[in-house]
C-alpha positions in Angstrom: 35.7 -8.6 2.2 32.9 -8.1 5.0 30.3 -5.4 4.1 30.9 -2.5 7.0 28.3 0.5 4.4 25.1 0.0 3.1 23.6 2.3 1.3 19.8 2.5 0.4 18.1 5.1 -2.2 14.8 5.7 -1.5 13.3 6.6 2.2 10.0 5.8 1.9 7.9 2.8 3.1 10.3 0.0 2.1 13.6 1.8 2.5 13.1 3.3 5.8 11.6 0.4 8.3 13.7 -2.1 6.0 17.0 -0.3 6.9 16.3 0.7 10.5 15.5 -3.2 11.2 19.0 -4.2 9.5 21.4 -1.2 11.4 19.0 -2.8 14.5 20.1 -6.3 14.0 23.9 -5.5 12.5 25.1 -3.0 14.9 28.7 -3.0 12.8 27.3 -1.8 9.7 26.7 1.7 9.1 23.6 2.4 7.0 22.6 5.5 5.0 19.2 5.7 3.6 19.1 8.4 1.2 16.6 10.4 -0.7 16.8 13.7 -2.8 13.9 14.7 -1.4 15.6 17.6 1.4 12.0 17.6 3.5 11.7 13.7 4.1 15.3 13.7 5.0 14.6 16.1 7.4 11.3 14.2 8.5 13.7 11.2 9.0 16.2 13.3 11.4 13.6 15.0 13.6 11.8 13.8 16.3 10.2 10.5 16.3 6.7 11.5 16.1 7.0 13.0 13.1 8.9 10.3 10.7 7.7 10.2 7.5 6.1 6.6 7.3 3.7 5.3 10.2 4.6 1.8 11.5 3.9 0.4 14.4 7.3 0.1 16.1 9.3 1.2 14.0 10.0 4.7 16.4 11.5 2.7 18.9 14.0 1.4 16.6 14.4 4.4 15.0 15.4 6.7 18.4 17.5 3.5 19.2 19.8 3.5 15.8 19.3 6.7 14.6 22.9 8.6 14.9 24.7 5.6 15.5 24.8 3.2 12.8 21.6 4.1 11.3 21.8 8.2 9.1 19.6 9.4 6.9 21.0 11.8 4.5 21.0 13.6 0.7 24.5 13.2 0.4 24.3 10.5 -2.8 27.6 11.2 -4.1 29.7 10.1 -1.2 27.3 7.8 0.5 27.2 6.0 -2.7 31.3 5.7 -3.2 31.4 4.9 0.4 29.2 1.6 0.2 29.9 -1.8 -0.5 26.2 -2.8 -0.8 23.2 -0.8 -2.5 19.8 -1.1 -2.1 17.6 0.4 -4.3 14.3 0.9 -2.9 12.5 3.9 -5.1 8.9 3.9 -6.4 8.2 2.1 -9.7 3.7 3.8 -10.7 1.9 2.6 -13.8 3.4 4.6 -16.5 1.0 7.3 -17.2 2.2 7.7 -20.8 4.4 6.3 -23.3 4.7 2.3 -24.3 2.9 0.4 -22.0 0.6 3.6 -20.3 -2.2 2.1 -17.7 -0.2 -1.2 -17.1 3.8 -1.1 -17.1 5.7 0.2 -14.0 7.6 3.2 -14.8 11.6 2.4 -14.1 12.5 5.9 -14.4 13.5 6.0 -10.5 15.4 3.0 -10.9 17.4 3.8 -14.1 18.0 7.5 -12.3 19.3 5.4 -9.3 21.4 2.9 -11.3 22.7 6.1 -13.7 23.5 7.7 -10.1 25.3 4.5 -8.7 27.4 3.8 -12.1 28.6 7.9 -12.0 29.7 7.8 -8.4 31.3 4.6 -8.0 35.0 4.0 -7.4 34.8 0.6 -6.7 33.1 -2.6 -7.0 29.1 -2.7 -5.6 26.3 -5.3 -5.1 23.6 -3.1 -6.3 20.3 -5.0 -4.8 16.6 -4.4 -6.2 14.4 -3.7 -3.7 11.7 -2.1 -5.6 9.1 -4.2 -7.0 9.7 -4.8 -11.0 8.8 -6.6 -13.6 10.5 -9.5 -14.7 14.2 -9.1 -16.4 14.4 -5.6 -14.8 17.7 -6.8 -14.3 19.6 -6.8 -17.4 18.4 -3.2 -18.1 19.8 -2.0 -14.1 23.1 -4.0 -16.0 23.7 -2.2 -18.7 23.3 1.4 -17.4 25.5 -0.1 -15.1 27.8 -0.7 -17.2 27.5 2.1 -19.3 30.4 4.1 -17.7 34.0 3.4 -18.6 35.4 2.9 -14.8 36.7 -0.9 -14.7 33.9 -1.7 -11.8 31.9 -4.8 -11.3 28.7 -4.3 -10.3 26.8 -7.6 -9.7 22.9 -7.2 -9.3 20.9 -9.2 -7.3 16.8 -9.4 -7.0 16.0 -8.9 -3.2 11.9 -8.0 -3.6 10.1 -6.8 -0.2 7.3 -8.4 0.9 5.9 -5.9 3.6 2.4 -5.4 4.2 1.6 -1.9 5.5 0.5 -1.7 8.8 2.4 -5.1 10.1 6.3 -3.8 8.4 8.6 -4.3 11.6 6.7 -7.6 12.3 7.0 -8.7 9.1 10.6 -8.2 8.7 11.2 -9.8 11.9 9.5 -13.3 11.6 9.5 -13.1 7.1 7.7 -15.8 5.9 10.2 -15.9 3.7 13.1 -13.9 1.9 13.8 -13.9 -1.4 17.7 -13.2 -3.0 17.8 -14.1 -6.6 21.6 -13.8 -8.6 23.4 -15.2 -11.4 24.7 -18.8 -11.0 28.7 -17.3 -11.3 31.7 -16.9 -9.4 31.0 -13.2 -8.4 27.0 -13.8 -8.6 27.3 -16.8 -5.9 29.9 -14.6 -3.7 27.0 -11.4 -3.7 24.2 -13.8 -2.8 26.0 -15.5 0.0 27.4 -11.4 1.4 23.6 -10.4 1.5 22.5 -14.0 2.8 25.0 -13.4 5.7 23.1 -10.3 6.8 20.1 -11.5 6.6 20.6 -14.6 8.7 21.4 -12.2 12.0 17.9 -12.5 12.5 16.7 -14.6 10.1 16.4 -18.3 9.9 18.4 -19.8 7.3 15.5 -22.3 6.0 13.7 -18.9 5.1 15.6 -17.8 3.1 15.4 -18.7 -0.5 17.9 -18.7 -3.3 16.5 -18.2 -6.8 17.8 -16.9 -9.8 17.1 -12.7 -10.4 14.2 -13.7 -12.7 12.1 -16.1 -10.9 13.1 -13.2 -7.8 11.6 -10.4 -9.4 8.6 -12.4 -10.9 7.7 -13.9 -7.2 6.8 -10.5 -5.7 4.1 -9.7 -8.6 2.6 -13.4 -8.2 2.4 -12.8 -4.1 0.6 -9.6 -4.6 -1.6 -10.4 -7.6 -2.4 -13.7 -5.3 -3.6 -11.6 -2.4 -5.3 -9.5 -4.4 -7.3 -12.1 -5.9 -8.5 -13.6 -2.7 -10.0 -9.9 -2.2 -11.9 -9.5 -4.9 -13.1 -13.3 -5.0 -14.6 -12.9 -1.7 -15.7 -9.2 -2.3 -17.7 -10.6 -6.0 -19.2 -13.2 -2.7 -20.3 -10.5 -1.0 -22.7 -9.2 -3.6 -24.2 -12.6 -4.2 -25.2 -12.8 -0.2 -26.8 -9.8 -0.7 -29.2 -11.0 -3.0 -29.6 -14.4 -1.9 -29.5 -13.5 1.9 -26.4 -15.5 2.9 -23.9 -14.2 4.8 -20.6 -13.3 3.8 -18.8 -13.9 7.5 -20.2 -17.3 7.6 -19.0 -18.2 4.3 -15.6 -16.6 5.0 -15.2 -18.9 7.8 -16.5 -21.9 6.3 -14.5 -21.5 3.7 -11.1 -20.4 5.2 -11.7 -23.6 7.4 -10.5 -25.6 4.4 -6.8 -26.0 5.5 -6.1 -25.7 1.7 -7.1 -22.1 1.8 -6.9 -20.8 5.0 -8.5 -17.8 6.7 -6.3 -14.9 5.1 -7.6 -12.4 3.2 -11.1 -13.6 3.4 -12.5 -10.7 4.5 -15.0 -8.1 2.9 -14.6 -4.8 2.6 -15.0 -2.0 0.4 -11.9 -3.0 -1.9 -8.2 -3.6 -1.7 -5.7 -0.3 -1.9 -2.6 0.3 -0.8 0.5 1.1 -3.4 1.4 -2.5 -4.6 -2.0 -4.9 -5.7 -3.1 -2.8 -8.1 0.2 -1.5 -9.9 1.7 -4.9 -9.5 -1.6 -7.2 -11.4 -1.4 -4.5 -14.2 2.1 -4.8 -14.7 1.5 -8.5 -15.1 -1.5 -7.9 -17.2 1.4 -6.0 -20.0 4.0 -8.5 -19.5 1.4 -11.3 -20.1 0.4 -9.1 -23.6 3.4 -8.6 -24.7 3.8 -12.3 -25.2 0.5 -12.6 -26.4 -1.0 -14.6 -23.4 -4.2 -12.9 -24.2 -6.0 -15.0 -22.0 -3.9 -14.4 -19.6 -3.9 -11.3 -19.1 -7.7 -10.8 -19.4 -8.1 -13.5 -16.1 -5.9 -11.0 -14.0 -7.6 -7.8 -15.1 -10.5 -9.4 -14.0 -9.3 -9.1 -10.3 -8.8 -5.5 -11.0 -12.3 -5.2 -12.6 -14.2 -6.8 -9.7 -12.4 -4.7 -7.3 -13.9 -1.4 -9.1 -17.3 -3.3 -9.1 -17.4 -3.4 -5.4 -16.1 -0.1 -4.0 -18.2 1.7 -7.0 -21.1 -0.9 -5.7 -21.0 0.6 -1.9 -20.3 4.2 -3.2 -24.2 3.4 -5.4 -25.7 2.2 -2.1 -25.0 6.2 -0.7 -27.4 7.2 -3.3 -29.8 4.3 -2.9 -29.7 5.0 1.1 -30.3 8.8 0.5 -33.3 7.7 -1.5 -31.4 9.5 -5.1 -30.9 12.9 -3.9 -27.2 13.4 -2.2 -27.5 17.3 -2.5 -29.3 17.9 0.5 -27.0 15.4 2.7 -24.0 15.1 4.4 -21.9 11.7 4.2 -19.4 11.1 6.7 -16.1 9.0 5.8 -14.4 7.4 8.8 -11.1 6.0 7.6 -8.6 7.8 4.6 -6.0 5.0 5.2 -6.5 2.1 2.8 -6.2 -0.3 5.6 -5.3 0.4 9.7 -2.3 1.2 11.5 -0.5 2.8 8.3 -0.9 6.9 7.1 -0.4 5.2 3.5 -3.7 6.6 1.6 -2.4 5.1 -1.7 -4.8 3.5 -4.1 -7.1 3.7 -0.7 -11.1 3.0 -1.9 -12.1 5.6 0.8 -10.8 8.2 -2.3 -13.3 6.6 -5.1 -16.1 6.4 -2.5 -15.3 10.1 -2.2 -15.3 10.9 -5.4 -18.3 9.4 -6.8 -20.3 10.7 -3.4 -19.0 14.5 -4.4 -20.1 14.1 -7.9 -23.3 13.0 -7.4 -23.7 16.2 -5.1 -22.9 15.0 -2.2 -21.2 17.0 0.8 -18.3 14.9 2.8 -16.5 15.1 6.0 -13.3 12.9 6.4 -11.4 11.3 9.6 -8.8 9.2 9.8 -5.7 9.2 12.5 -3.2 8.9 10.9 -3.9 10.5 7.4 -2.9 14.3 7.7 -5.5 16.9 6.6 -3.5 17.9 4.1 -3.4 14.3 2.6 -6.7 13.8 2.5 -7.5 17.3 0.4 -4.9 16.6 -1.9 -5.8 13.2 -3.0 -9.3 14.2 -3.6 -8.1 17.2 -5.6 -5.4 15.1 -7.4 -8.6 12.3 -8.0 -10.7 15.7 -9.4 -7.8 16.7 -11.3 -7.7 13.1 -12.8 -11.2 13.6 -14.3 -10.3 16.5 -16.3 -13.0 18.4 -14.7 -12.4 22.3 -14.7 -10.7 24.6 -12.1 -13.7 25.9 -11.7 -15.7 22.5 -11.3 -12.9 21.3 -9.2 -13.2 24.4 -6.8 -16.9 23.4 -6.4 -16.5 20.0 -5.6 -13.8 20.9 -3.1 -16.0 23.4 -1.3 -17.9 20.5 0.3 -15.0 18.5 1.7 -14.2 19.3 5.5 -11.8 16.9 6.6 -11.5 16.8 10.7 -9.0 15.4 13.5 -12.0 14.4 15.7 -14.2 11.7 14.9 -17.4 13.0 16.4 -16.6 16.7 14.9 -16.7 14.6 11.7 -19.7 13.0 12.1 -22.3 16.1 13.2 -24.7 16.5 11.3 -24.3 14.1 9.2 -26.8 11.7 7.3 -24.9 8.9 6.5 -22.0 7.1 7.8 -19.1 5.2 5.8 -16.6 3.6 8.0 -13.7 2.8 5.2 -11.0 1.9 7.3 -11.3 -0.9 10.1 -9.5 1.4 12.9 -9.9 -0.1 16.3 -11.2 3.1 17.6 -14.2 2.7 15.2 -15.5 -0.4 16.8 -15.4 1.5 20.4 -17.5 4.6 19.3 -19.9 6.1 21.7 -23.5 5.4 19.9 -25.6 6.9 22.3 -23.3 10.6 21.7 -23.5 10.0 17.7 -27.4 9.0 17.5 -27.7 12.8 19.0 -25.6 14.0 16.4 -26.3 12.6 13.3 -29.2 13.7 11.4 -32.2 11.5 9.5 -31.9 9.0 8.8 -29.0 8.0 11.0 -27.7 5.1 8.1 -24.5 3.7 8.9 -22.8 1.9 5.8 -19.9 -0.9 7.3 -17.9 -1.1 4.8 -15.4 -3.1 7.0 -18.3 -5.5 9.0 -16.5 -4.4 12.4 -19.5 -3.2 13.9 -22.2 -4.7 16.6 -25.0 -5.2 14.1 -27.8 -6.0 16.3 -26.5 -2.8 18.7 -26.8 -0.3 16.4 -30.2 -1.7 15.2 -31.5 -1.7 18.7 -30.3 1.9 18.9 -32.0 3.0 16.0 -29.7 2.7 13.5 -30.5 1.9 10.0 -27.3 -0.3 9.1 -26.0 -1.8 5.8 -22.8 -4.3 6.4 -21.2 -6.0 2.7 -22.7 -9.0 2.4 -25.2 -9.1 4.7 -28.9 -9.2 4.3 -31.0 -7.3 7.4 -34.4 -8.2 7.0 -35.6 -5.7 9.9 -34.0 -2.9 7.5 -36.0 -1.0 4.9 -34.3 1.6 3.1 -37.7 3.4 2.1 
């Protein structure tokens, strides 16, 4: 039986571009991206400027298939007895308590969506895990599955994304590869080859790869804790240029010249963010423990560890720049976004730069264009809230955040300069304008090395860039 409904719980950065490319590129199908939460829907169904999730592209797709074979909706019951094939595309954090706090994902979302699935279902699904989990996931999504009494089959299959914020519609149109991991059986074989079929509308079938659901779920944690490590092994670079006055864009591309390496990911910057590297390496950090591959576990916490070392290393060189004393200046923060071209501020190193800046008495002002105002409050007060500080501490602090929708509103009278997040629009800057409106001693801190050097010194700048050593610049 061809699939003519799919149904996919969860309408958030995976779910929605994910879905909107396959009702693109299967105009037969009707899909129904669902979410309990009423506002998003409603985000989903208004007008395209206003979706929920930022993606380059994705509103042209979305005004093209939105009310034809592409709804969003809060109907789960019915959407969910309608559908052949479920996705299930919901947010797995590090648990924050419990077994495994600090490390394992939290499946709570995805045993609510498979408790959901096995209530309304009146006939046979392919129930498909989208979300990324840790390994043998599975068997637990199976047996709530199975939990009711209905004489259903439900046959699971591992589908992980592997979207990078910023780059999602591209990425799902040319993937590098996708992933569908099922059981070796009758049924198992018949699911893979349903979802295959979709897929290969657009895809090209020497892409795609079949695995079985463990290796599936497992390959998504590797890719990310991979990235991640290229990250932080140039970033732990960067700090040794600084003393020994190499530089760290030199030894990027000398480096990413070696065809067994390659050029991706070499870049410095202030740290990785973003919802997955993080909560994915510390999930593999538990599963690792808890079969005692000690070692293990301690060589991937390392990645996290070197990641804090360098965005709490360019949050220190604030102070050192502002010669100790941050409670007479003002540091502007150009970039909320934990990388361009997404509004996702998630794990984003622009929030610890922030932090440490307000505690050690600094005053901040915040741009980013994407980032809503509200966001950027929030996640400093949520990062406050974290440290178990007071109300009344916490008011304080907050009292000397102004977050902006104009750059040079943002950066007036400031002291210092961070740019966080590598924005095109922050290479393009008028100088001359923010020279006249920045206040002694005009230090610009790079976290992203996408700024003329040499220009800004000319101008007189005083500039620091990761990695880099300016001899003509004396922070005295």
């Amino acid at each position: 039986m061809k699939v003519k409904n799919i149904a996919c719980i969860g309408a958030g950065f995976v779910g929605g571009p994910t879905m909107a490319v396959i009702a693109l590129k299967c105009p037969e199908i009707r899909v129904t991206v669902l979410d309990s939460n009423e506002h998003k829907i409603n985000l989903w169904n208004n007008t395209v400027d206003k979706l929920p999730v930022y993606e380059p592209g994705l509103a042209e797709i979305i005004e093209e298939v939105r009310d034809k074979n592409l709804f969003f909706s809060t109907d789960i019951k019915n959407t969910i007895d309608q559908a052949e094939m479920i996705f299930m595309a919901v947010n797995t954090p590090t648990k924050i308590e419990g077994e495994g706090k600090g490390y394992a994902a939290d499946l709570s979302n995805i045993e609510k969506c498979a408790r959901e699935i096995s209530k309304y279902s009146n006939s046979d699904k392919i129930v498909i895990e989208k979300s990324t989990l840790p390994v043998r996931t599975a068997e637990k999504v199976k047996q709530i599955l199975n939990q009711s009494n209905k004489k259903i089959h439900f046959e699971v299959l591992s589908n992980p994304e592997f979207l990078a914020e910023g780059t999602a519609i591209n990425d799902l149109f040319k993937s590098d590869r996708v992933i569908i991991g099922g059981d070796n059986t009758k049924s198992g074989r018949v699911a893979i080859e349903k979802l295959k079929k979709i897929y290969q509308r657009w895809i090209p079938s020497n892409k795609i790869l079949i695995t079985n659901v463990w290796s599936s779920e497992l390959s998504k944690l590797v890719s990310n804790a991979m990235l991640a490590q290229r990250i932080s092994s140039i970033n732990s670079i960067s700090s040794i240029c600084e003393r020994t006055g190499a530089d760290i864009i030199e030894i990027s591309k000398a480096v990413g010249m070696d065809k067994r390496i390659g050029p991706e990911f070499l870049k410095p910057s202030i740290g990785f963010g973003g919802s997955c590297f993080k909560k994915d390496i510390l999930n593999l950090v538990y599963i690792a423990r808890t079969y005692d591959l000690n070692e293990v576990a301690d060589y991937w916490e390392g990645v996290i560890q070197i990641n804090k070392f360098q965005t709490d290393r360019v949050s220190d060189k604030v102070e050192e720049f502002l010669n100790g004393d941050l409670s007479k200046n003002t540091i502007s923060i150009l970039g909320w976004a934990f990388k361009k071209n997404t509004n996702d501020s998630r794990e984003s190193a622009s929030i610890q730069v922030a932090l440490n800046t307000l505690i050690k008495g600094g005053s901040i002002r915040i741009y980013d264009p994407m980032v809503s105002i509200e966001k950027i409050y929030n996640d400093i007060n949520t990062g406050l809230q974290n440290k178990n500080f007071s109300i009344a501490k916490i008011n304080k602090l907050m009292s000397k955040v102004k977050a902006y929708k104009g750059i040079y509103n943002t950066i007036k009278d400031s002291n210092l300069l961070i740019v966080c997040t590598e924005w095109d629009e922050f290479k393009t800057m008028d100088w001359d304008e923010i020279y006249q409106l920045m206040k002694d001693p005009k230090t610009i801190i790079d976290g992203r090395n996408i700024l003329n050097k040499e220009d800004l010194i000319k101008r007189g700048f005083k500039i620091y860039s990761i990695g880099q050593v300016w001899k003509k610049l004396k922070f005295q």
